[in-house]
C-alpha positions in Angstrom: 112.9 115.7 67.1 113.8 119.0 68.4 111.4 121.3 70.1 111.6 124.9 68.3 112.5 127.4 70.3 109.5 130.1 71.8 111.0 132.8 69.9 110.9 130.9 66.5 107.1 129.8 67.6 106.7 133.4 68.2 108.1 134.0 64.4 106.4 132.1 63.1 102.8 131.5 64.4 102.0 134.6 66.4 104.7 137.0 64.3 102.2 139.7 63.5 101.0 140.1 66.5 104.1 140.5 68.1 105.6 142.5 65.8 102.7 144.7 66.1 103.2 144.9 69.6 106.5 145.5 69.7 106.0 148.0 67.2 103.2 150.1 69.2 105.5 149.7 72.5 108.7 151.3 70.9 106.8 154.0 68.6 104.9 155.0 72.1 108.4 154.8 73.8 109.8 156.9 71.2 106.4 159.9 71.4 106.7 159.9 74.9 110.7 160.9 75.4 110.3 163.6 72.4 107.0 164.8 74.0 107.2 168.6 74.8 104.2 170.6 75.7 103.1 173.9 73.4 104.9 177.1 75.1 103.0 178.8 76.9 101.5 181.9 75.4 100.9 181.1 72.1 97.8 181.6 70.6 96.5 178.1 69.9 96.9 174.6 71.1 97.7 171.8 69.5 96.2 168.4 70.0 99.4 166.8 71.7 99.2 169.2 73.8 95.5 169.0 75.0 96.1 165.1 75.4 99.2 165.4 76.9 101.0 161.9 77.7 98.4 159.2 78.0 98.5 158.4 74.3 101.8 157.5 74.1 101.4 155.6 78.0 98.2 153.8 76.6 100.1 153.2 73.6 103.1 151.4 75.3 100.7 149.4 77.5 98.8 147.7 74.8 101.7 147.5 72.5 103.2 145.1 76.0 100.3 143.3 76.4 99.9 142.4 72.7 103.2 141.1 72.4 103.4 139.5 75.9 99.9 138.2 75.3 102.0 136.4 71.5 104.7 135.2 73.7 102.8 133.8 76.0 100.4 131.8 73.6 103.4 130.6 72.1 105.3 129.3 75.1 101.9 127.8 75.7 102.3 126.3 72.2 105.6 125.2 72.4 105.0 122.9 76.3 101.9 121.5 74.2 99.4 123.0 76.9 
């Protein structure tokens, strides 16, 4: 019998949490290159602005680790460890 290949163990045993990871890692990825700060001047501040970048940075970090963490268990999965 054939072995099924990591990304299809991926698919189909860990897909959520690799789609969710993958998800978080690009929407982050997307934040943090359209990310402009407030001008200065103005006469409030929004909330982007007072976090600045570590949302989107936190964001991508734990998006990675979710889906390397699904990849991983299913690698795992698929040498029968």
């Amino acid at each position: 019998m054939n072995k099924m290949s990591t990304l299809g163990l991926v698919l189909r045993w860990y897909g959520l949490e690799f789609g969710s990871g993958m998800t978080a890692l690009i929407l982050s990825a997307l934040g943090l290159m359209n990310f402009k700060p407030d001008p200065p001047g103005i006469a409030y501040q929004s909330l982007a602005d007072m976090l600045g970048i570590w949302p989107y940075v936190l964001g991508m970090a734990v998006g990675a680790f979710t889906a390397g963490r699904a990849w991983r268990r299913a690698s795992a999965f698929r040498k029968g460890d």
